[in-house]
C-alpha positions in Angstrom: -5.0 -25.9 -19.4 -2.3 -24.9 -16.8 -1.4 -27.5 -14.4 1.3 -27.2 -11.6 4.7 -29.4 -12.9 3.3 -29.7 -16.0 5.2 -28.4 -19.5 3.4 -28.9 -23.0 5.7 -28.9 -26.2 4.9 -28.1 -29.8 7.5 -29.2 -32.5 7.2 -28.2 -36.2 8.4 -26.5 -39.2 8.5 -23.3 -39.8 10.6 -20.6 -41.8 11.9 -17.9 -39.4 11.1 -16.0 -36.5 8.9 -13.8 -37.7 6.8 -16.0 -38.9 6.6 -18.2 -35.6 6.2 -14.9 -34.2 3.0 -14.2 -36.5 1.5 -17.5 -35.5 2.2 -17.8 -31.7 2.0 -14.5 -30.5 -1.6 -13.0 -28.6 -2.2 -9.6 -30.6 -4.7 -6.9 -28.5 -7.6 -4.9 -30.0 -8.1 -1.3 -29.6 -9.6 -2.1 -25.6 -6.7 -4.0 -24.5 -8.3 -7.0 -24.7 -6.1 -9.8 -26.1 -6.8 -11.8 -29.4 -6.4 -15.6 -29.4 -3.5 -16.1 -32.4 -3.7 -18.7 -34.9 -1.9 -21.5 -32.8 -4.1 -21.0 -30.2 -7.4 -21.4 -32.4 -5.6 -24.4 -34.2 -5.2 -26.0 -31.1 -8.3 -25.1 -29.7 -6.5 -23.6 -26.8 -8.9 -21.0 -24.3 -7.3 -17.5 -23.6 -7.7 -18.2 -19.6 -6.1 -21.5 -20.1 -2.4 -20.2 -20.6 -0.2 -17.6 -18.9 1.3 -16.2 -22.3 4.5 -14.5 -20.4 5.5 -18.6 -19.5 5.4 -19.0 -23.1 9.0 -19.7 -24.8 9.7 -20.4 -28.6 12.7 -20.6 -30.9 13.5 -21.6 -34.3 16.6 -23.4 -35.2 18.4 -22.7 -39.0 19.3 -26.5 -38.9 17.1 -29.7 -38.0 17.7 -32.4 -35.7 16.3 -35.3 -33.8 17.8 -34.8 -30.7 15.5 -33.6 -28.2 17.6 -32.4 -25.6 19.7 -29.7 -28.4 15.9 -28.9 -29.3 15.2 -27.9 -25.7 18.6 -26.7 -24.6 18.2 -23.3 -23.0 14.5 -23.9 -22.3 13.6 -22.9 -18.2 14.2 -25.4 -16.0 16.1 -27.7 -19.1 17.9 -29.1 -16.5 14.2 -30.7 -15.3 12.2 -30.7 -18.5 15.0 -32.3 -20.8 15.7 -36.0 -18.6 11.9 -36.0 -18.3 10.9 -35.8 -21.7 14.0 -38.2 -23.0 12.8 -41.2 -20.5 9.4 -40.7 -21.7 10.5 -40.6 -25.5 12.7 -43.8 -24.5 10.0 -45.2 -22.9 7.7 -45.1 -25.9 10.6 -46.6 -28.4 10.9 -49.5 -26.4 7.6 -50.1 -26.2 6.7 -49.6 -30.1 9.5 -51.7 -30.7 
């Protein structure tokens, strides 16, 4: 669902980006009509529920923990990067 100020993330593993390709991207049928990719049916996500021109993805050769080099170079990093640490600091302290 798109909301105003609202940002959803998806972390995971894959190979390259082809493959990330092959699993995020919509794909059309002969009408022009778009196809709902895997990712989307995974996640049970509706066609009308996403804007797929906001969507951004990347794959890194090298893992890490550190959110804010996972999101560097995202739009609007300089927003989404402090919000998501204080909420990722937020849920250590309290789990701890």
């Amino acid at each position: 669902m798109e909301k105003q100020g609202w940002v959803s993330i998806w972390l995971g593993n894959i190979n390259d980006e082809d493959s990330i390709g092959e699993y995020v991207d919509l794909t059309y049928d002969e009408d022009g009509e778009s196809i709902p990719s895997q990712f989307f049916i995974d996640f049970n996500i509706g066609m009308a529920e996403t804007d797929e021109d906001t969507i951004e993805k990347a794959v890194y050769t090298s893992s890490s923990r550190d959110i804010s080099a996972l999101l560097e170079g995202c739009s609007y990093e300089e927003i989404v990067i402090p919000k998501v640490q204080k909420s990722i600091n937020l849920k250590k302290h309290i789990m701890q």
